[in-house]
MOPAC internal coordinates of N, CA, C and O (Angstrom, degrees):
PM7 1SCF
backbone

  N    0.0000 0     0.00 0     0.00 0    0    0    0
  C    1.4387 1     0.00 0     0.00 0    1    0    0
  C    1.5288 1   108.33 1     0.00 0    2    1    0
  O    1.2310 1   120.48 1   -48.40 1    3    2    1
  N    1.5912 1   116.69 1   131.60 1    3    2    1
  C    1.1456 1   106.69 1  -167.13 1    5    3    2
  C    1.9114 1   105.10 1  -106.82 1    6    5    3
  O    1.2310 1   123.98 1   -25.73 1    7    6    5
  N    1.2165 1   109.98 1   154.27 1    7    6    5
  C    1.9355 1   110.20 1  -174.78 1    9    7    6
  C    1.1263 1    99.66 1   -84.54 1   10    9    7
  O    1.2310 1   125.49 1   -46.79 1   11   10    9
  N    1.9305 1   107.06 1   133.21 1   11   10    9
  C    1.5953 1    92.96 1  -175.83 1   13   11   10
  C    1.7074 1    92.39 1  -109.02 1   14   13   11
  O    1.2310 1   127.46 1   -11.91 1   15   14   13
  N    1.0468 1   103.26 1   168.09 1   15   14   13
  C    1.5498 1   139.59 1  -167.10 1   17   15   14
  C    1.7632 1    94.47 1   -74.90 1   18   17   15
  O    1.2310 1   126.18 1   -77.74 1   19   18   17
  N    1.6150 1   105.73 1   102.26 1   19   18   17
  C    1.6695 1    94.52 1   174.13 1   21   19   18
  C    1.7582 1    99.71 1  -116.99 1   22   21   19
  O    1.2310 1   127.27 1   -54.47 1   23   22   21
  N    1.5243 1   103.61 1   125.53 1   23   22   21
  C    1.5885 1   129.18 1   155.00 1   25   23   22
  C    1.6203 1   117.56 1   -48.10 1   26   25   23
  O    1.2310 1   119.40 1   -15.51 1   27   26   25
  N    1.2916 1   118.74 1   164.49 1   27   26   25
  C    1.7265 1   121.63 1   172.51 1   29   27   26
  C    1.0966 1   101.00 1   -15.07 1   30   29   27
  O    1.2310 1   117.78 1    -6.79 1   31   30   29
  N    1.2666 1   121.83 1   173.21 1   31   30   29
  C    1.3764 1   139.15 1   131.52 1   33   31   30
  C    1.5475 1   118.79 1  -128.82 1   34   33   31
  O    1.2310 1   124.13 1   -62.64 1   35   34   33
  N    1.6437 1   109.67 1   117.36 1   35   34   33
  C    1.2603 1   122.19 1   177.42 1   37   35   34
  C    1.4402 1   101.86 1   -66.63 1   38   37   35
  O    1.2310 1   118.56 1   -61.32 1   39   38   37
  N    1.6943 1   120.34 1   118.68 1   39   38   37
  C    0.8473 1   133.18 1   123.99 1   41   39   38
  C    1.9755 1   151.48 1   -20.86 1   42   41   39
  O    1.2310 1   112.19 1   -85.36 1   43   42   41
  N    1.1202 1   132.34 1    94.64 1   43   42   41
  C    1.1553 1   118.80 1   151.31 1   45   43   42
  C    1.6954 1   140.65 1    -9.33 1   46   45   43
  O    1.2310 1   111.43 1   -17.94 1   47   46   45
  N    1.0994 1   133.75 1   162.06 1   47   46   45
  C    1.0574 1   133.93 1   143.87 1   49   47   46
  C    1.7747 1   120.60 1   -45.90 1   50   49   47
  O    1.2310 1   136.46 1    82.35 1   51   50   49
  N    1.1884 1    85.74 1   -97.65 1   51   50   49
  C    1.8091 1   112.82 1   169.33 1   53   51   50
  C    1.9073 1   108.68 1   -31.06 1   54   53   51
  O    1.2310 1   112.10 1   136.31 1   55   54   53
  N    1.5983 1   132.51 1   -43.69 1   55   54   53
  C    1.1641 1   138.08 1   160.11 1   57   55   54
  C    1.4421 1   118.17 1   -60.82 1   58   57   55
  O    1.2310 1   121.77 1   139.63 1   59   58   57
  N    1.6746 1   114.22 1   -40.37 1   59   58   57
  C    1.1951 1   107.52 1   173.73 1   61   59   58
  C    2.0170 1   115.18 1   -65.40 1   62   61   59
  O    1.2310 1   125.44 1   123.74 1   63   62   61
  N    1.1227 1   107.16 1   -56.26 1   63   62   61
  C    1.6696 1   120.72 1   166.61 1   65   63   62
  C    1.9234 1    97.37 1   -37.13 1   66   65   63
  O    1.2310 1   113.99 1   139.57 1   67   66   65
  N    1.2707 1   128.97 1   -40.43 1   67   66   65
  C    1.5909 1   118.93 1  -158.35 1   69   67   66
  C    1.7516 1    99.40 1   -78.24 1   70   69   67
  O    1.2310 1   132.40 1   155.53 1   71   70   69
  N    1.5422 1    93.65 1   -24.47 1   71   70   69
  C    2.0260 1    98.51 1  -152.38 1   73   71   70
  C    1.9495 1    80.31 1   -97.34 1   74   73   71
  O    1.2310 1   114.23 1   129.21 1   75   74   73
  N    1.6121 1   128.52 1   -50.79 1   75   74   73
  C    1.6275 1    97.82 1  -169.07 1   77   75   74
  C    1.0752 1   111.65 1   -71.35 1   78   77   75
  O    1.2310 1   115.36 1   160.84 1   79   78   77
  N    1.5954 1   126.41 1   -19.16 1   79   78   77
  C    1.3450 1   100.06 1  -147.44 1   81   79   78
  C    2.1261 1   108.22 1  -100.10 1   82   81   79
  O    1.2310 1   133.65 1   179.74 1   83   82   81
  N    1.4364 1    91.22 1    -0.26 1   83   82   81
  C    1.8380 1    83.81 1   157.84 1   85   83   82
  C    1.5001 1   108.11 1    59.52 1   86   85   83
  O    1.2310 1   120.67 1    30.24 1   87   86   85
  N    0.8990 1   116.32 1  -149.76 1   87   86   85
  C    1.8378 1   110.47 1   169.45 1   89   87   86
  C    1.9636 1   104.08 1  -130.06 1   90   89   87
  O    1.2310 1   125.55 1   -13.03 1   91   90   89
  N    1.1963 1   106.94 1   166.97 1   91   90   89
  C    1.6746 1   113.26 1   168.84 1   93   91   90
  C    1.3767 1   112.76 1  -118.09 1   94   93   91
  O    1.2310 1   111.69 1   -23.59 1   95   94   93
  N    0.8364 1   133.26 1   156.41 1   95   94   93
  C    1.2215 1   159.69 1  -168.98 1   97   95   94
  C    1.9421 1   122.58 1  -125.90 1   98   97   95
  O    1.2310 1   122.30 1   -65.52 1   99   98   97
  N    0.9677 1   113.21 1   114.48 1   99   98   97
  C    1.9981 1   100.15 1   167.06 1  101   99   98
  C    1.5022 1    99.59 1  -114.90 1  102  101   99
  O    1.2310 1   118.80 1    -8.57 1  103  102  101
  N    1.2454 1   119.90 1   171.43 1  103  102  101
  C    1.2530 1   134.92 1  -165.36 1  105  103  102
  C    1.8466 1    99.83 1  -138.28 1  106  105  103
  O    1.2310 1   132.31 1   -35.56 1  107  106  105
  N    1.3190 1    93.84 1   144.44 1  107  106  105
  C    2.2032 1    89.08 1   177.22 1  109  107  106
  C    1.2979 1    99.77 1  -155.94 1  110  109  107
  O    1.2310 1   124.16 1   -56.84 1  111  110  109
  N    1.3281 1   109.61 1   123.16 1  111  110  109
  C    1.7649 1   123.63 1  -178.29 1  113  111  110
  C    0.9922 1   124.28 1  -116.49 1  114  113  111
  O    1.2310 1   102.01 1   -57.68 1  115  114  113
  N    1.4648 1   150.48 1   122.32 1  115  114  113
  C    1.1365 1   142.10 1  -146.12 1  117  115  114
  C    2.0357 1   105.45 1  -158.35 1  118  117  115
  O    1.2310 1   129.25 1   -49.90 1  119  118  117
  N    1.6202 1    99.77 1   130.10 1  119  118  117
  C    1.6811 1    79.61 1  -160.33 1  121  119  118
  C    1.7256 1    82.63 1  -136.39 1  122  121  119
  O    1.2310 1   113.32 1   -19.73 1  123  122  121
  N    1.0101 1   130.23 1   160.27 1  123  122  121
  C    1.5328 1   126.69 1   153.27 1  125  123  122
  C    1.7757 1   104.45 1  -151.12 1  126  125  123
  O    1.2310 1   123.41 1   -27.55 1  127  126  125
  N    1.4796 1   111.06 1   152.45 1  127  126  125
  C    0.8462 1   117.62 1   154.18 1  129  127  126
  C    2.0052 1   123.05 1  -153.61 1  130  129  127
  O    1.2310 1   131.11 1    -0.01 1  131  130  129
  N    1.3492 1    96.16 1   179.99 1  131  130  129
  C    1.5143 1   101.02 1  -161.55 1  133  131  130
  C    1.3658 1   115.09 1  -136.93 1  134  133  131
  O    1.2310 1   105.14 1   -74.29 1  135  134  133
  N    1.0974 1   145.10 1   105.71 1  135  134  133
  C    1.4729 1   130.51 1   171.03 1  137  135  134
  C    1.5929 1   112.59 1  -115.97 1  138  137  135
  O    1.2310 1   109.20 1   -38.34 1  139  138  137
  N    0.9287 1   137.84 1   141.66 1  139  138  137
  C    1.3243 1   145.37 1  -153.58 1  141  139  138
  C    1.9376 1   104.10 1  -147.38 1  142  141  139
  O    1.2310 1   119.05 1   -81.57 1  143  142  141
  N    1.5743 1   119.41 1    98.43 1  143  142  141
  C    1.3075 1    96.35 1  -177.86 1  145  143  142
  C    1.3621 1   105.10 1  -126.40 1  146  145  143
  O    1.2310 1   118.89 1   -29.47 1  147  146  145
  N    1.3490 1   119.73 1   150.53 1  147  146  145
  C    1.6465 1   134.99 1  -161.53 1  149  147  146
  C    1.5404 1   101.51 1  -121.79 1  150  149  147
  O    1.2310 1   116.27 1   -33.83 1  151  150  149
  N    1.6278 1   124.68 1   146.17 1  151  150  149
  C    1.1772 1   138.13 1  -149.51 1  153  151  150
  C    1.7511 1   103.07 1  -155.57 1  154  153  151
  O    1.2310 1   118.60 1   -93.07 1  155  154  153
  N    0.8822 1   120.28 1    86.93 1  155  154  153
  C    1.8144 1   110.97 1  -157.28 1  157  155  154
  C    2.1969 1    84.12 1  -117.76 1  158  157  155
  O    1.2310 1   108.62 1   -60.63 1  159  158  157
  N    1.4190 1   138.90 1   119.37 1  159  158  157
  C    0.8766 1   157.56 1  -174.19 1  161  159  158
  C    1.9325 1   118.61 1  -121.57 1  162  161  159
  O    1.2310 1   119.36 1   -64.44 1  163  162  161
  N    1.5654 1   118.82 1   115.56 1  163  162  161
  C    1.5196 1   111.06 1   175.72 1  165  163  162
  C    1.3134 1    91.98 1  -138.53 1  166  165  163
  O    1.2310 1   130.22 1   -33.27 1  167  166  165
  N    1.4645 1    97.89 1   146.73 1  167  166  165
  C    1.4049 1   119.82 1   175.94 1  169  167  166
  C    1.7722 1   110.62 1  -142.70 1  170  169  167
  O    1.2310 1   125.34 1   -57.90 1  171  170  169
  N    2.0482 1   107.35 1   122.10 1  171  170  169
  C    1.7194 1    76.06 1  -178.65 1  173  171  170
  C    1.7033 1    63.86 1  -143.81 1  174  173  171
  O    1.2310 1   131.29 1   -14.48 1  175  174  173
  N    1.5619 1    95.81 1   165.52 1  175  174  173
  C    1.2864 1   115.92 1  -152.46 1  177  175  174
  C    1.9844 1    92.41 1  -150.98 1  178  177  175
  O    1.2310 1   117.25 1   -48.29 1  179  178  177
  N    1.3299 1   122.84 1   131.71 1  179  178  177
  C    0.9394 1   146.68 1   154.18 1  181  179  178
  C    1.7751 1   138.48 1   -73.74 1  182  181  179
  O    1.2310 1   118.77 1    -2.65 1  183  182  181
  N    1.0918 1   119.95 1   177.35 1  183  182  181
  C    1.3053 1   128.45 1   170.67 1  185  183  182
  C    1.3119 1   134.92 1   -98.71 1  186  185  183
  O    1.2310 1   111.62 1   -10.55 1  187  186  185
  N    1.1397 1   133.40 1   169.45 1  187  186  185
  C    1.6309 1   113.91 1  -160.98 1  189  187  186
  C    1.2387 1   134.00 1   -33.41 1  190  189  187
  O    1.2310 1   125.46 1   -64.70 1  191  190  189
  N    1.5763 1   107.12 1   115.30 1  191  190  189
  C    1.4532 1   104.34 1   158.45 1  193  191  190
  C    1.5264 1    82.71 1    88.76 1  194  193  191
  O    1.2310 1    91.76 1   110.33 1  195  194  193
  N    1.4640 1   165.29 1   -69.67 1  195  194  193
  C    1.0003 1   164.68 1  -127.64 1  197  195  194
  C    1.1945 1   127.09 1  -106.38 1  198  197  195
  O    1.2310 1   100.16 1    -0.20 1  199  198  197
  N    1.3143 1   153.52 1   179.80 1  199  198  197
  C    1.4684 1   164.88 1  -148.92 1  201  199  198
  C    1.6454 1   121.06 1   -24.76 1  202  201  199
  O    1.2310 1   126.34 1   -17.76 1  203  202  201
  N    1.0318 1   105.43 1   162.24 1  203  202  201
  C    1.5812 1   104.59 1  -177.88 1  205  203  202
  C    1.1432 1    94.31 1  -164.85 1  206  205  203
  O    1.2310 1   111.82 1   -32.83 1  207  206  205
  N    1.8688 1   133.01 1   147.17 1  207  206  205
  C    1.4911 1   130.78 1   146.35 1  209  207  206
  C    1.6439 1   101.01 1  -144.15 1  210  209  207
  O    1.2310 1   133.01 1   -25.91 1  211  210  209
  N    1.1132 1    92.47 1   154.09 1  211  210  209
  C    1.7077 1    98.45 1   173.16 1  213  211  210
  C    1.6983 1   110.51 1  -175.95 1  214  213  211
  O    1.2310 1   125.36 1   -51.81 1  215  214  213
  N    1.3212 1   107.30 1   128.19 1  215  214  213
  C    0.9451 1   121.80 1  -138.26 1  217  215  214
  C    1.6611 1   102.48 1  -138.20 1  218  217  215
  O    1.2310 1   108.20 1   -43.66 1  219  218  217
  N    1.0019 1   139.65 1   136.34 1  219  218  217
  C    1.5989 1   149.60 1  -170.34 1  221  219  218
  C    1.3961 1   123.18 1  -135.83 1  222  221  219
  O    1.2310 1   111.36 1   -55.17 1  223  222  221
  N    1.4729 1   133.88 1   124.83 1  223  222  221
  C    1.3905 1   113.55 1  -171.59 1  225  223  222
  C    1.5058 1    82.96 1  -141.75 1  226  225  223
  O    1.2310 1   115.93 1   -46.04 1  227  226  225
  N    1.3577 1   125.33 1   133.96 1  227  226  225
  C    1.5517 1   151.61 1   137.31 1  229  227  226
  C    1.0437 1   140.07 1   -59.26 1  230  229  227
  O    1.2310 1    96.29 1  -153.31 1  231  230  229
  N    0.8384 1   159.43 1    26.69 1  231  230  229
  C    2.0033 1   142.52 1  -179.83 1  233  231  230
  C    1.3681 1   130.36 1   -81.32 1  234  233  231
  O    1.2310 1   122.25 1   -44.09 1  235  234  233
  N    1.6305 1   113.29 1   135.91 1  235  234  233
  C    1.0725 1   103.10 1   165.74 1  237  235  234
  C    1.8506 1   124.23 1  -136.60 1  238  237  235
  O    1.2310 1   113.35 1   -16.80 1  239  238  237
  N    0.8786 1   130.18 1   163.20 1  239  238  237
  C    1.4130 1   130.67 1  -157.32 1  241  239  238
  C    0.9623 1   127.52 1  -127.43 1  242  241  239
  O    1.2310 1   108.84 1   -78.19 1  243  242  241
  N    1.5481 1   138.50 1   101.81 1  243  242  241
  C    1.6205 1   112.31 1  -139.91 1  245  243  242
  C    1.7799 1    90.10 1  -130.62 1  246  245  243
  O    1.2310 1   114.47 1   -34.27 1  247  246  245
  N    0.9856 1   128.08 1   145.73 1  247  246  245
  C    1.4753 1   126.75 1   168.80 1  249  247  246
  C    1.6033 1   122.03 1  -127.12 1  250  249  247
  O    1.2310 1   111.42 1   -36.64 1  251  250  249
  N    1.2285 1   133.76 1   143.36 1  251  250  249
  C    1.5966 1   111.07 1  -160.02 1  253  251  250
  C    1.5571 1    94.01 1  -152.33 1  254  253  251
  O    1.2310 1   115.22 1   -33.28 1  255  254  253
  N    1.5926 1   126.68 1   146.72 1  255  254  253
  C    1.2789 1   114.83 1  -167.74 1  257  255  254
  C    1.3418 1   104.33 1  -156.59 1  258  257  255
  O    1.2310 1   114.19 1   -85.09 1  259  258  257
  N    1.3849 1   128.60 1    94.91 1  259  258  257
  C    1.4679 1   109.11 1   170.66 1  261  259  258
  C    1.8276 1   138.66 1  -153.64 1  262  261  259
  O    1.2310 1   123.45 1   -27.85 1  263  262  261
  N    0.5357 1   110.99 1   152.15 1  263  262  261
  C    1.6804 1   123.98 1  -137.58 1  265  263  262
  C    1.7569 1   115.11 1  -104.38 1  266  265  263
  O    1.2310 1   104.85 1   -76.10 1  267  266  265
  N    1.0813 1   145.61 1   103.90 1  267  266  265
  C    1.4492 1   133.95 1  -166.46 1  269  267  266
  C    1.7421 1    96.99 1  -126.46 1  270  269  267
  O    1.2310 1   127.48 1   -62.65 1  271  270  269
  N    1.0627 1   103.20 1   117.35 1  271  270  269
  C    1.6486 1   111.28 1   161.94 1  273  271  270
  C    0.7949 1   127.20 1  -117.12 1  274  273  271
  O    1.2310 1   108.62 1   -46.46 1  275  274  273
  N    1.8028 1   138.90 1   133.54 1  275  274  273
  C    1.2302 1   160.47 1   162.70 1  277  275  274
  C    1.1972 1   138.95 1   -71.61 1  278  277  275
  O    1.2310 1   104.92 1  -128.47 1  279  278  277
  N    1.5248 1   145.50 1    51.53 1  279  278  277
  C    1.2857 1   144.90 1  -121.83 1  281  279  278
  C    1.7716 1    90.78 1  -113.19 1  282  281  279
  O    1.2310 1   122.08 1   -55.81 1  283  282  281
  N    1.5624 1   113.62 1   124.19 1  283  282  281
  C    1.2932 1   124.74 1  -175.22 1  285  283  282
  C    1.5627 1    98.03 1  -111.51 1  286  285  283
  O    1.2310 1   118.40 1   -45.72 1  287  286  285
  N    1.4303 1   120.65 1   134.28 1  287  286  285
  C    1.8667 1   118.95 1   163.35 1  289  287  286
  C    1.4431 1   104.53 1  -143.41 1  290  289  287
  O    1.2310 1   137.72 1     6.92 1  291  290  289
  N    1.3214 1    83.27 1  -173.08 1  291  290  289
  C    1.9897 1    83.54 1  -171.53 1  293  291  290
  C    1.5660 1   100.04 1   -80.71 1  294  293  291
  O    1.2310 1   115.11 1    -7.08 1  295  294  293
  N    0.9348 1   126.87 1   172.92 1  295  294  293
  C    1.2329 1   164.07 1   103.89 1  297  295  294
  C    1.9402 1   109.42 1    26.37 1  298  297  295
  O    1.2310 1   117.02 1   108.16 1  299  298  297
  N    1.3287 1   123.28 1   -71.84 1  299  298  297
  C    1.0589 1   132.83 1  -169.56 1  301  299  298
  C    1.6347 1   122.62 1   -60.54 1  302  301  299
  O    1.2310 1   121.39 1  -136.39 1  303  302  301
  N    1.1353 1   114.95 1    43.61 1  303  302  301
  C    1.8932 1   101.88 1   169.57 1  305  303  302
  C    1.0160 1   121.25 1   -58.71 1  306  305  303
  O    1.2310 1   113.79 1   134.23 1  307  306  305
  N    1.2876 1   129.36 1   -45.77 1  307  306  305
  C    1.6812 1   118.39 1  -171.52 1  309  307  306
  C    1.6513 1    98.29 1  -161.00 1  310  309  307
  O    1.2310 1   127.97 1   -21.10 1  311  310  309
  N    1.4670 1   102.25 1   158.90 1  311  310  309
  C    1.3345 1   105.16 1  -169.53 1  313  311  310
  C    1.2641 1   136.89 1   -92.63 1  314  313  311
  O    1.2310 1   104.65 1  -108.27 1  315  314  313
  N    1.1905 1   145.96 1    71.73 1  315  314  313
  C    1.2462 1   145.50 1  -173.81 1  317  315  314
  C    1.7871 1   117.00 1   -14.03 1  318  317  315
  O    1.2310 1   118.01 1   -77.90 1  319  318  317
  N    1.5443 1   121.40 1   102.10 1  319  318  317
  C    0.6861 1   124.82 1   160.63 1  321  319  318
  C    1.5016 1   135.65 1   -71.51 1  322  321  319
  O    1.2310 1   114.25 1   -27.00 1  323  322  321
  N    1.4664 1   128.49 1   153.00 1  323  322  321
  C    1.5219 1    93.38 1   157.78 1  325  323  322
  C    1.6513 1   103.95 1  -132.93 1  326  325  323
  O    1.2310 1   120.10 1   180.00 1  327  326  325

């Protein structure tokens, strides 16, 4: 069997739209965060020779949230006219 020799091939409409348009893609990113910090301080102090308190309190609170999406579709949004 012998290979025969194939020239262009004219394309379609609808074939041309399948072969440029490849696929699309969108992308969606989404991030939050929160820190919240608290500082609470006592100091009491006396008279001779006698009492003392002091006292220190810290906190902090942190919250963090975030989200990445990848959305894959075909190819076809709109149609190339000519």
């Amino acid at each position: 069997m012998e290979k025969e020799k194939q020239g262009p091939i004219e394309l379609s409409h609808d074939e041309l739209d399948t072969v440029a348009g490849g696929f699309n893609f969108q992308y969606f990113a989404a991030t939050f965060f929160e820190q919240t910090d608290s500082l609470v301080m006592q100091n009491t102090q006396s008279g001779p020779g006698g009492s003392s308190t002091s006292s220190l309190m810290a906190t902090r609170s942190i919250r963090a949230f975030s989200f990445i999406g990848l959305f894959f579709g075909g190819g076809r949004r709109g149609r190339r006219r000519r």
